[in-house]
Backbone as JSON, one array per atom type, in Angstrom:
{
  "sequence": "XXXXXXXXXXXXXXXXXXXXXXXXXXXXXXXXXXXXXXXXXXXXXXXXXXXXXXXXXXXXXXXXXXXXXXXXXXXXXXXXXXXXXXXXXXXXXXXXXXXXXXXXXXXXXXXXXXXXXXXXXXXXXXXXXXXXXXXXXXXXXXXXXXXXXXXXXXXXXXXXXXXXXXXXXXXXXXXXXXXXXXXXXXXXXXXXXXXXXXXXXXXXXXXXXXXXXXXXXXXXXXXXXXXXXXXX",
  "N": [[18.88, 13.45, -20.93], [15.92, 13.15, -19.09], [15.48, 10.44, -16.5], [11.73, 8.55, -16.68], [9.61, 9.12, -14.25], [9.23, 7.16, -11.15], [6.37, 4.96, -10.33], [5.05, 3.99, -6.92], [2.79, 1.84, -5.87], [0.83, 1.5, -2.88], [-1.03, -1.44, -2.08], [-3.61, -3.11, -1.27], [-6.67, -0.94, 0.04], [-5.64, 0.92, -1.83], [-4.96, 0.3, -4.61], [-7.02, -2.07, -4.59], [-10.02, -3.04, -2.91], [-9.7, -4.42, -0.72], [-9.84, -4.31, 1.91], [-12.35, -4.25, 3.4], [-12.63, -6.89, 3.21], [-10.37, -8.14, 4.38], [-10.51, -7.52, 7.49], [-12.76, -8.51, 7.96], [-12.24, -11.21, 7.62], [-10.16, -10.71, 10.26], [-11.69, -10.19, 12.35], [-13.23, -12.64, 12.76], [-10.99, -14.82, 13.08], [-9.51, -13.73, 15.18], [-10.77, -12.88, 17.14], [-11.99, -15.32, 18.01], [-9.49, -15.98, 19.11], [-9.19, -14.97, 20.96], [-8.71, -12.9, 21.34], [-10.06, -9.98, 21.35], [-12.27, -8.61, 18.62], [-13.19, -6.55, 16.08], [-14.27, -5.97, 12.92], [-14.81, -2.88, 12.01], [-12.62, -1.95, 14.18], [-10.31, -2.38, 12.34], [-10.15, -0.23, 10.27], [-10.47, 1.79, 11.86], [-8.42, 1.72, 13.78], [-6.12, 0.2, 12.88], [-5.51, 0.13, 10.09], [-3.51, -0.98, 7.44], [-1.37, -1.89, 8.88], [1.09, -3.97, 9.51], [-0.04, -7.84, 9.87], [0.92, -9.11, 12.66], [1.98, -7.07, 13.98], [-0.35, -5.87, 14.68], [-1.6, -7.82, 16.05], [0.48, -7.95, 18.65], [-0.27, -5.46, 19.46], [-3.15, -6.38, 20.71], [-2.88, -8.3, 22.38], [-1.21, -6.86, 24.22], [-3.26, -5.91, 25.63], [-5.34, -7.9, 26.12], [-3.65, -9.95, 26.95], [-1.56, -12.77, 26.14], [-1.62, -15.14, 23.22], [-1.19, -18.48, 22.16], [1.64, -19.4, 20.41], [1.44, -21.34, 18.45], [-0.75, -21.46, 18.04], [-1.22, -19.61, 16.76], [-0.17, -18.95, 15.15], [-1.36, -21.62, 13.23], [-4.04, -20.45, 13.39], [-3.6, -17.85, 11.56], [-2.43, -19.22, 9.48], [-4.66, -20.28, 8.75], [-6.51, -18.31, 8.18], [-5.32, -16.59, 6.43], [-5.54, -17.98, 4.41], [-8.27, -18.97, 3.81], [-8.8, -15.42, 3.04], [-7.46, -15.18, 0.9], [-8.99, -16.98, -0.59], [-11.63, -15.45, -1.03], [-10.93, -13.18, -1.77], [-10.53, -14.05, -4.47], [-12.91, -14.09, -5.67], [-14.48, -11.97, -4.58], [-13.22, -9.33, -4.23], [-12.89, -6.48, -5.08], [-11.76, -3.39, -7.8], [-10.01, -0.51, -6.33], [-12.51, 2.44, -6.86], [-11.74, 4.01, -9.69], [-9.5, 3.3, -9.87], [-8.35, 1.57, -11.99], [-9.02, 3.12, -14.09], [-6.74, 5.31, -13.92], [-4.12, 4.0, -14.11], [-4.64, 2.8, -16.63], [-4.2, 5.67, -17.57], [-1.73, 5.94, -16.76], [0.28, 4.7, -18.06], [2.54, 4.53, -19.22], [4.47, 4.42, -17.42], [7.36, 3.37, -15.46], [5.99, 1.32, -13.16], [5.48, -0.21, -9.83], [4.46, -1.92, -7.25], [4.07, -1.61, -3.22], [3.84, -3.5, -0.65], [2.73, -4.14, 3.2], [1.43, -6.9, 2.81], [1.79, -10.14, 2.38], [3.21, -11.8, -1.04], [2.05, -13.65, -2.07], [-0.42, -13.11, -1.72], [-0.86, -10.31, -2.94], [-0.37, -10.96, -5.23], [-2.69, -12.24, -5.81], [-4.54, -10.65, -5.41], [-4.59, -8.24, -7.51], [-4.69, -10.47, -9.8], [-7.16, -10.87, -9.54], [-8.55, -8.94, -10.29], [-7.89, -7.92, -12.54], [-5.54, -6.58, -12.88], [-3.03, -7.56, -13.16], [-0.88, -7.59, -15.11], [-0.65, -4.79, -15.28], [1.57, -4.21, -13.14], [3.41, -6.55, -13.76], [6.01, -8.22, -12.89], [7.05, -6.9, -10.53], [6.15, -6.65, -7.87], [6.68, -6.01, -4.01], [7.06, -7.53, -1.45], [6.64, -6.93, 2.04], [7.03, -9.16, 3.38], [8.9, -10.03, 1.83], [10.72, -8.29, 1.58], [11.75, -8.37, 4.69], [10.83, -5.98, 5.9], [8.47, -3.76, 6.91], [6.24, -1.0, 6.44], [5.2, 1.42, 8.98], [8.23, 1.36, 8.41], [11.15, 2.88, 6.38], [12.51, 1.15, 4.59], [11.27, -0.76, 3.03], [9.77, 0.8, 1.53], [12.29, 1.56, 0.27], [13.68, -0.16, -0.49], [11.95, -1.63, -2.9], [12.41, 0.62, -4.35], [15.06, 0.91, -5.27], [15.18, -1.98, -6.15], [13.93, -1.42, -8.52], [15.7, 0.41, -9.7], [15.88, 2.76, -9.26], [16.72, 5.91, -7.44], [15.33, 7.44, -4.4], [14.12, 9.68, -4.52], [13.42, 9.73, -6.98], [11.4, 8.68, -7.58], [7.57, 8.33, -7.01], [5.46, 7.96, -4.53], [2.07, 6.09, -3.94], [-0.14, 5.95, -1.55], [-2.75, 5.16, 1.01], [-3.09, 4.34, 3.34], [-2.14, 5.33, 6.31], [0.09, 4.69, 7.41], [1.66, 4.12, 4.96], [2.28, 5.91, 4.26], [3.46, 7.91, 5.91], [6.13, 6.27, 5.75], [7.24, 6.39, 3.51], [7.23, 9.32, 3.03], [9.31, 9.35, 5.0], [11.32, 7.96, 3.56], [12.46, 9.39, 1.76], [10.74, 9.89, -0.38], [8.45, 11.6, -3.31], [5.03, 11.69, -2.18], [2.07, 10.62, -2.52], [-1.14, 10.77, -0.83], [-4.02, 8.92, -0.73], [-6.5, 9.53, 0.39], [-9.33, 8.83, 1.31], [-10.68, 9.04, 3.57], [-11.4, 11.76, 4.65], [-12.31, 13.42, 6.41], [-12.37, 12.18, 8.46], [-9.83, 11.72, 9.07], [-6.32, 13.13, 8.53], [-3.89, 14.39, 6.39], [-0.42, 13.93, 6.23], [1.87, 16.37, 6.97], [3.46, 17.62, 4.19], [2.98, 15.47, 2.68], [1.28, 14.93, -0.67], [-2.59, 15.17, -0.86], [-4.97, 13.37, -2.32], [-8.72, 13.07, -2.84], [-10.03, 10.94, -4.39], [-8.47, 8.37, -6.61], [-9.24, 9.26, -9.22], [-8.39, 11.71, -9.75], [-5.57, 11.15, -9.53], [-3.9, 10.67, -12.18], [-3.65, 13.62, -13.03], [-2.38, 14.57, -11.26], [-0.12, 13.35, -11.1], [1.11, 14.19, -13.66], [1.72, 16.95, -13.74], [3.58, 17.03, -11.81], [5.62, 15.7, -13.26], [5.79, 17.33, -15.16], [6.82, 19.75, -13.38], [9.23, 18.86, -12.63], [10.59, 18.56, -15.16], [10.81, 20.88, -15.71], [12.36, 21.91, -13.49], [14.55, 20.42, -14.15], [15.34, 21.64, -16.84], [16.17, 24.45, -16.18], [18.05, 23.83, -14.55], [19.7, 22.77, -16.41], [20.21, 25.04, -18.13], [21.16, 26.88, -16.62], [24.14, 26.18, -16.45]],
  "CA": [[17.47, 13.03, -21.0], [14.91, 13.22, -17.7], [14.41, 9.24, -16.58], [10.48, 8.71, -16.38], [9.34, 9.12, -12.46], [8.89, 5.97, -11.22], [5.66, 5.18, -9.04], [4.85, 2.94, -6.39], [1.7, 1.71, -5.36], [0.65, 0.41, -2.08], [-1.97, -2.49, -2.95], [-4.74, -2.62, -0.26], [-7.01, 0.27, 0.26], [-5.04, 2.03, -2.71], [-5.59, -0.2, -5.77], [-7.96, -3.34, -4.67], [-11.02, -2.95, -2.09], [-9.55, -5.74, 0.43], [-9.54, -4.15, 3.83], [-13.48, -4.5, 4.22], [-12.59, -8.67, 3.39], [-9.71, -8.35, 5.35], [-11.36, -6.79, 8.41], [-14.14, -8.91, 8.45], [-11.85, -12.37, 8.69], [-9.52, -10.47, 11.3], [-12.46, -10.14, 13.41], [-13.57, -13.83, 13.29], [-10.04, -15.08, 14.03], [-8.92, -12.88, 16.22], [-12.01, -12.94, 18.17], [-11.84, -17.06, 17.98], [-8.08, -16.58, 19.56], [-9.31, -14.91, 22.74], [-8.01, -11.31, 21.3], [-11.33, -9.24, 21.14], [-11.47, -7.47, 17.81], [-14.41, -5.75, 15.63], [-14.2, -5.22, 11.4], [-14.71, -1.52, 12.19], [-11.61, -1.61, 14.51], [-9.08, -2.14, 11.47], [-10.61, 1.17, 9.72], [-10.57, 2.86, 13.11], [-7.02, 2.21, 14.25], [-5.31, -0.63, 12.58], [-5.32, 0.03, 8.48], [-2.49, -0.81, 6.61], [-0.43, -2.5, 9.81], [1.5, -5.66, 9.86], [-0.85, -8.6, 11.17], [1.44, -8.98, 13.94], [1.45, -5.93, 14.9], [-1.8, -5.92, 15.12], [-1.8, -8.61, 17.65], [0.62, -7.85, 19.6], [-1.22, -4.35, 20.55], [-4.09, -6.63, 20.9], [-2.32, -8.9, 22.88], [-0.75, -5.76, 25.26], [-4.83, -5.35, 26.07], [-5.94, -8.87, 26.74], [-3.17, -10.98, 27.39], [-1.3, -13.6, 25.27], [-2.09, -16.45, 22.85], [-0.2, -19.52, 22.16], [2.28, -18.63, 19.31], [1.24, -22.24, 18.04], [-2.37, -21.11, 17.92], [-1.16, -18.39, 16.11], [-0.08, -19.59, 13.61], [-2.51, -22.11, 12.71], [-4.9, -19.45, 13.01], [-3.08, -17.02, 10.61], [-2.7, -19.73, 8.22], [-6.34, -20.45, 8.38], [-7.12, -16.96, 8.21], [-4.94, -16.11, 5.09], [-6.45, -18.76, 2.94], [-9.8, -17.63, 3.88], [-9.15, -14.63, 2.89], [-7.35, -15.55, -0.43], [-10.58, -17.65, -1.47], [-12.95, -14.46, -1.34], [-10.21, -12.55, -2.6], [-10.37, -14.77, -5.7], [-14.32, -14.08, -6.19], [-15.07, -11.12, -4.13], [-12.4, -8.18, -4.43], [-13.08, -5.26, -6.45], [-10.99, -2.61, -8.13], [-10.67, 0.62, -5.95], [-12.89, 3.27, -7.69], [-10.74, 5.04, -10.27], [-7.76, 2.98, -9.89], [-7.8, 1.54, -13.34], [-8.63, 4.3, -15.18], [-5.32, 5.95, -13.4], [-3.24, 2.82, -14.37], [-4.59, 2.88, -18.0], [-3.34, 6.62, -18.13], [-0.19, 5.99, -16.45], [0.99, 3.21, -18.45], [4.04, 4.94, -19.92], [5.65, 5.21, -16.15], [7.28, 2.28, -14.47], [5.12, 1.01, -11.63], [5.39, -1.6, -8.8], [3.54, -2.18, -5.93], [5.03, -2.2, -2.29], [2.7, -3.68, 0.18], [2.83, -4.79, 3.87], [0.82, -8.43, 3.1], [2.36, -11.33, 1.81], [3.37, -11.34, -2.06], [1.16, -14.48, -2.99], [-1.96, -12.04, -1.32], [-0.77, -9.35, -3.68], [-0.76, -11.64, -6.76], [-3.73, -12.95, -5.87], [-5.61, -9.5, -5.58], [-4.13, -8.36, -8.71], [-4.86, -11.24, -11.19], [-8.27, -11.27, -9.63], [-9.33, -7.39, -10.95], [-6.75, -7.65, -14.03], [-4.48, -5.68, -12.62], [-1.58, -8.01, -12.75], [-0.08, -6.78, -16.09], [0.12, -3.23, -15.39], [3.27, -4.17, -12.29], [4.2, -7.31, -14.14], [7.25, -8.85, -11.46], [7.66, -5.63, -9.75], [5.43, -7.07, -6.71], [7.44, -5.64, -3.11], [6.34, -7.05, -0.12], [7.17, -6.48, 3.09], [7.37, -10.65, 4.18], [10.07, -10.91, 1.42], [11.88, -7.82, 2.17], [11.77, -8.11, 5.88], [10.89, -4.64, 6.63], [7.07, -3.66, 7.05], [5.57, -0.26, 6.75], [6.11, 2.22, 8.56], [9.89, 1.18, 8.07], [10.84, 3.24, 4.91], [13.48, 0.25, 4.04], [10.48, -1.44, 2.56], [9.7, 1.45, -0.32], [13.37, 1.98, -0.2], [13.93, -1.56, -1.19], [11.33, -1.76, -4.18], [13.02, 1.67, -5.47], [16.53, 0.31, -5.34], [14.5, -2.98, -7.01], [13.36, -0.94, -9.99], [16.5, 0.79, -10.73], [15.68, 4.45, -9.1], [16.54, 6.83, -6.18], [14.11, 7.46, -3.7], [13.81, 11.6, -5.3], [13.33, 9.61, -8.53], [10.18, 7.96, -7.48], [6.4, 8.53, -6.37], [4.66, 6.64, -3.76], [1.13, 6.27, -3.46], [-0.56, 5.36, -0.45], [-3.97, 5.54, 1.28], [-2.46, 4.5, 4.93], [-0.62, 6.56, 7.21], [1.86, 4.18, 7.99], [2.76, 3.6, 4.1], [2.41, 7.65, 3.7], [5.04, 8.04, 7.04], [7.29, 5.54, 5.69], [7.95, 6.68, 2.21], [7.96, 10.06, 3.11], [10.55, 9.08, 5.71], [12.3, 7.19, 2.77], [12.89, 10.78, 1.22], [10.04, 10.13, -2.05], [7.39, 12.29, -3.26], [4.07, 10.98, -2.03], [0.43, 10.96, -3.08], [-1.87, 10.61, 0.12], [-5.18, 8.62, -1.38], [-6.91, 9.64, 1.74], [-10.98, 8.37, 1.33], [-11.75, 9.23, 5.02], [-10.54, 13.13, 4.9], [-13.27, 13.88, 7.68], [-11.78, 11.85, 10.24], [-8.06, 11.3, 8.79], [-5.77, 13.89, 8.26], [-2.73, 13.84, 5.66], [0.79, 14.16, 6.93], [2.71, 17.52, 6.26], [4.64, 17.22, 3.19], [2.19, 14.28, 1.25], [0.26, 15.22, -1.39], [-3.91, 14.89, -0.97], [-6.25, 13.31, -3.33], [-9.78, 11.81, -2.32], [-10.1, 9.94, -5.05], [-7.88, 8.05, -7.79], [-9.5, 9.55, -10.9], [-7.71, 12.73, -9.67], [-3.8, 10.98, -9.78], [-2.69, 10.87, -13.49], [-3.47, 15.36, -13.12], [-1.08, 15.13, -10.13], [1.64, 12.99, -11.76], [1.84, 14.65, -14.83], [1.78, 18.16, -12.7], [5.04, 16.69, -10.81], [6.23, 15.41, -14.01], [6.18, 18.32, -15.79], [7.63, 20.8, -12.82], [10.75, 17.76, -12.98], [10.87, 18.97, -16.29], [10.75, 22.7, -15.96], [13.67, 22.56, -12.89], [15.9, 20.61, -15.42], [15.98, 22.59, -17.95], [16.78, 25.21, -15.36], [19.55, 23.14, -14.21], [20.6, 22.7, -17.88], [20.73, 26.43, -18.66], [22.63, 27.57, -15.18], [24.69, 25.24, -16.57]],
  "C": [[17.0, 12.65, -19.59], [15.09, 11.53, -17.58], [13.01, 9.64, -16.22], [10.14, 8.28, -14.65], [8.83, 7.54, -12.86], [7.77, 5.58, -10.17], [5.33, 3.49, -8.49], [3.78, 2.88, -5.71], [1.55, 0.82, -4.49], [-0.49, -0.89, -2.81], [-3.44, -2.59, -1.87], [-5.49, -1.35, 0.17], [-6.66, 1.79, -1.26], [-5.34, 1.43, -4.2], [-6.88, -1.23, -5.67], [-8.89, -2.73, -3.26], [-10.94, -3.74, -1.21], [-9.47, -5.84, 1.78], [-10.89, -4.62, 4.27], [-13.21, -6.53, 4.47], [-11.46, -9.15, 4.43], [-9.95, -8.06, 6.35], [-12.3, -7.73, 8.94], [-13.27, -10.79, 8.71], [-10.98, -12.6, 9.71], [-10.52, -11.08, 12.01], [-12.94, -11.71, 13.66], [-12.03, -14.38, 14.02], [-9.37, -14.65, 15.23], [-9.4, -13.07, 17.38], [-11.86, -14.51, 18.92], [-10.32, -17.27, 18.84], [-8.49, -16.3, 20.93], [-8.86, -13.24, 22.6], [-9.71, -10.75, 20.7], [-11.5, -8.45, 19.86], [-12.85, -7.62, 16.55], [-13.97, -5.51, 14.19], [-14.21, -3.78, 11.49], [-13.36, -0.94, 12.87], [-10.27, -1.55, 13.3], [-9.06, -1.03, 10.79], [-10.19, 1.92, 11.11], [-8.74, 3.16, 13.7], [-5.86, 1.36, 13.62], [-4.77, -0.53, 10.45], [-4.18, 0.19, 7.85], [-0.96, -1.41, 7.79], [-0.28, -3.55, 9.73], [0.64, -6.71, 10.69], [-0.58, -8.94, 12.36], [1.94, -8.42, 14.65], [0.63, -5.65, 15.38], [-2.24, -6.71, 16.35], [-0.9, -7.98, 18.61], [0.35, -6.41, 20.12], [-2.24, -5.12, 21.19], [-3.53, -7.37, 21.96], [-1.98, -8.18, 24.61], [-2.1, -5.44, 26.11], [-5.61, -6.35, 26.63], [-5.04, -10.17, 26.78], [-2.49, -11.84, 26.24], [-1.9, -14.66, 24.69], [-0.78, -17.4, 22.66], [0.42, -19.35, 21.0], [1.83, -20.09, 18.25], [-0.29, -22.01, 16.93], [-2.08, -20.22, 16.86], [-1.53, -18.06, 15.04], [-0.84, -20.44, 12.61], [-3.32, -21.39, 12.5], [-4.79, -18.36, 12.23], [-2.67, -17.83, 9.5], [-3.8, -19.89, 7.31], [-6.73, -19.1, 7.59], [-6.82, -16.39, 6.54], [-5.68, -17.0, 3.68], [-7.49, -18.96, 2.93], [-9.78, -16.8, 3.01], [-8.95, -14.52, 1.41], [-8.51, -16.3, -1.4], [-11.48, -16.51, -1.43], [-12.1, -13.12, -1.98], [-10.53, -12.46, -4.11], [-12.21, -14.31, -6.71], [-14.95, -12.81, -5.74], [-14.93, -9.7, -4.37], [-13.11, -7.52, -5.75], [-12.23, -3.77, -6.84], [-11.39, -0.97, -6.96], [-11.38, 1.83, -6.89], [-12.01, 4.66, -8.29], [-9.34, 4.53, -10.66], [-7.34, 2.25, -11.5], [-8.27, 2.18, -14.67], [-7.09, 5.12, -15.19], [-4.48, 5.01, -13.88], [-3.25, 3.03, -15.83], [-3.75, 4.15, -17.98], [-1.92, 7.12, -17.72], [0.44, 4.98, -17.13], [1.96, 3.21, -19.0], [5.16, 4.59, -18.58], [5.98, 3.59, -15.66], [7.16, 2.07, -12.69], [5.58, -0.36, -11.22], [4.49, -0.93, -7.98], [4.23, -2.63, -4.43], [3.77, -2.33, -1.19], [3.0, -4.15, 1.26], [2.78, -6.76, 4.13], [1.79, -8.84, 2.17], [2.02, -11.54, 0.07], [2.54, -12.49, -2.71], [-0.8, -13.6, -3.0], [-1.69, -11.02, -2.63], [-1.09, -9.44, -5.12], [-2.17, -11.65, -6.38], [-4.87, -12.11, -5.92], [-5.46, -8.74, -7.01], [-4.68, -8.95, -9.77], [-6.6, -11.34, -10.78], [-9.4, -9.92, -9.97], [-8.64, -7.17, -12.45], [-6.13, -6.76, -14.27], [-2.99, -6.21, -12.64], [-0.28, -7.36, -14.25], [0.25, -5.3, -16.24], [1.76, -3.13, -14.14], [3.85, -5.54, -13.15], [5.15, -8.52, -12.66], [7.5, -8.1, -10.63], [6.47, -5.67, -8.51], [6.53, -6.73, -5.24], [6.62, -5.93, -1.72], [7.21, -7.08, 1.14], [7.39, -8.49, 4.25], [8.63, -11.4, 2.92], [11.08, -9.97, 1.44], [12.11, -7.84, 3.69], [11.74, -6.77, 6.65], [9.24, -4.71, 6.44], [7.19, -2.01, 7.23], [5.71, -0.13, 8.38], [7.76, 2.76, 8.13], [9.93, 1.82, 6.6], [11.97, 2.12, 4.21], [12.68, -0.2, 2.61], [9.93, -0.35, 0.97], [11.14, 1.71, -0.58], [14.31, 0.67, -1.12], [13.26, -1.96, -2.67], [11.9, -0.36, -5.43], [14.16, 1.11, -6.19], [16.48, -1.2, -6.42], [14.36, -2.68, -8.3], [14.41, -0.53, -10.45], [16.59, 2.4, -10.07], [16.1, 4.55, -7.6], [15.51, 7.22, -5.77], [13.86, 8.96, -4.32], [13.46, 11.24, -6.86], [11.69, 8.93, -8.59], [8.63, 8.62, -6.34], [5.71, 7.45, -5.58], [2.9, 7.13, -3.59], [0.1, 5.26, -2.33], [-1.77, 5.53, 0.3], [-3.73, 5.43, 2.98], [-1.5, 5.18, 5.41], [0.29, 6.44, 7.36], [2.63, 3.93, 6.86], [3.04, 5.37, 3.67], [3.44, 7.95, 4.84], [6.08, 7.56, 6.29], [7.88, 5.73, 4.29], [7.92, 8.18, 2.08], [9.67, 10.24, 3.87], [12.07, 8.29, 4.51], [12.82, 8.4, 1.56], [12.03, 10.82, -0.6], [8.65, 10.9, -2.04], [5.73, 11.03, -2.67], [2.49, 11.23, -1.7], [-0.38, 10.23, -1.79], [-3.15, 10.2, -0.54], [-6.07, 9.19, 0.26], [-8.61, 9.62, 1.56], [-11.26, 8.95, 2.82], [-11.4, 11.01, 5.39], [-11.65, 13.49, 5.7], [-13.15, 13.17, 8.89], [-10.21, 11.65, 10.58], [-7.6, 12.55, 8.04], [-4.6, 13.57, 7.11], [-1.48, 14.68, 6.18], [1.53, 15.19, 6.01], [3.5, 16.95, 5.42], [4.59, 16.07, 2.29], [1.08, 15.72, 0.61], [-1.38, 14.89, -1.09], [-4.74, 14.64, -2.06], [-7.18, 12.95, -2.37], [-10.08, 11.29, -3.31], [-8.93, 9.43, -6.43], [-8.45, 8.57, -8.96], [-8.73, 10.98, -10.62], [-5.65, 12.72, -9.93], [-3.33, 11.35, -11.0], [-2.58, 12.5, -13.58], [-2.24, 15.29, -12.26], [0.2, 14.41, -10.57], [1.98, 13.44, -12.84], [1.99, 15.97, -14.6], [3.24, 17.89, -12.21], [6.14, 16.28, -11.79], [7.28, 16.7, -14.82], [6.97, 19.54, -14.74], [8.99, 19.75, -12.91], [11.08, 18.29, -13.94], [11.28, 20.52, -16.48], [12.14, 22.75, -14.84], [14.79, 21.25, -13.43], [16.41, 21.23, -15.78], [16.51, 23.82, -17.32], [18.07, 24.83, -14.99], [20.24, 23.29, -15.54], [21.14, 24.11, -18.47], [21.59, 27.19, -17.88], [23.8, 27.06, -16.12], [25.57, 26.05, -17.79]]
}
């Protein structure tokens, strides 16, 4: 008997609408540290990167801050962003119709941000019961996007081989890093007129198009089985 593919969903940009809220209280803190930095710049070059990655490019361009500062200011910043999270966030368009008609498959979520951010975007669209505990982030595995440790860790979490599982992703760096982690992977790609998708991902532009493409991938799984089973 086949196991059922197992998929993994980034969480930002791919299920919840949180980059424009995240974006917009980069730019005040950031700006406020002495690091120059624009809501349009995280769309433009930064989407889906570790926040401290993010600085320290920014950093490489105008100099250092005080790691003290930093921090205070990335505490500030996160529970900011968690309070408009809580009232503001909105489901990406399509994503829980795709959820309702995937609800046979076991899903998690592997995300760069911090796993109380993940809850917290989640329970605030009523998305938290379709992953349940199967929350993966990248500040409690210690790997971050594009590292493929980080989907290779939430596979290994669920129970599956990376050839046993689907990733879907809307950033480049979580679409690099879980192809690099050897799993099929669904490119959400919203900006396909200025962003390209990386040889060897799949392309949607929108989530109401996924449950066709996973039950498409499902069913060829199924068809080179039974091939296997009859060589056999």
């Amino acid at each position: 008997m086949i196991r059922p593919l197992c998929l993994l969903f980034d969480c930002d940009g791919t299920l919840v609408d949180s980059e424009p809220l995240l974006a917009a209280e980069m730019a005040v803190s950031l700006t406020r540290l002495g690091l120059p930095f624009q809501a349009s710049d995280y769309v433009g070059e930064f989407r889906g990167s570790r926040f401290r990655n993010i600085v320290a490019t920014l950093e490489e361009r105008y100099g250092s801050v005080d790691p003290l500062h930093l921090a205070e200011t990335e505490t500030e910043m996160r529970s900011n962003l968690n309070r408009r999270l809580e009232t503001e966030l909105s489901a990406i368009t399509g994503a829980r119709e795709a959820l309702l008609a995937l609800v046979d498959y076991p899903c998690g979520v592997v995300s760069n941000g911090p796993e109380n951010k993940i809850r917290t975007s989640l329970k605030a669209i009523g998305f938290a019961d379709f992953f349940g505990t199967h929350l993966y982030s990248g500040y409690t595995a210690n790997y971050w996007k594009p590292d493929p440790r980080l989907y290779l860790h939430a596979a290994s979490m669920m129970g599956f081989d990376a050839e046993d599982c689907i990733a879907i992703d809307d950033a480049l760096v979580g679409v690099k890093a879980a192809l690099d982690a050897g799993m099929t992977v669904v490119h959400l790609n919203r900006y396909p007129d200025a962003e390209g998708t990386p040889e060897g991902a799949i392309m949607i532009s929108s989530m109401y198009q996924l449950p066709t493409v996973i039950e498409n991938l499902a069913h060829a799984r199924a068809m080179d089985n039974r091939q296997v089973v009859h060589a056999r």
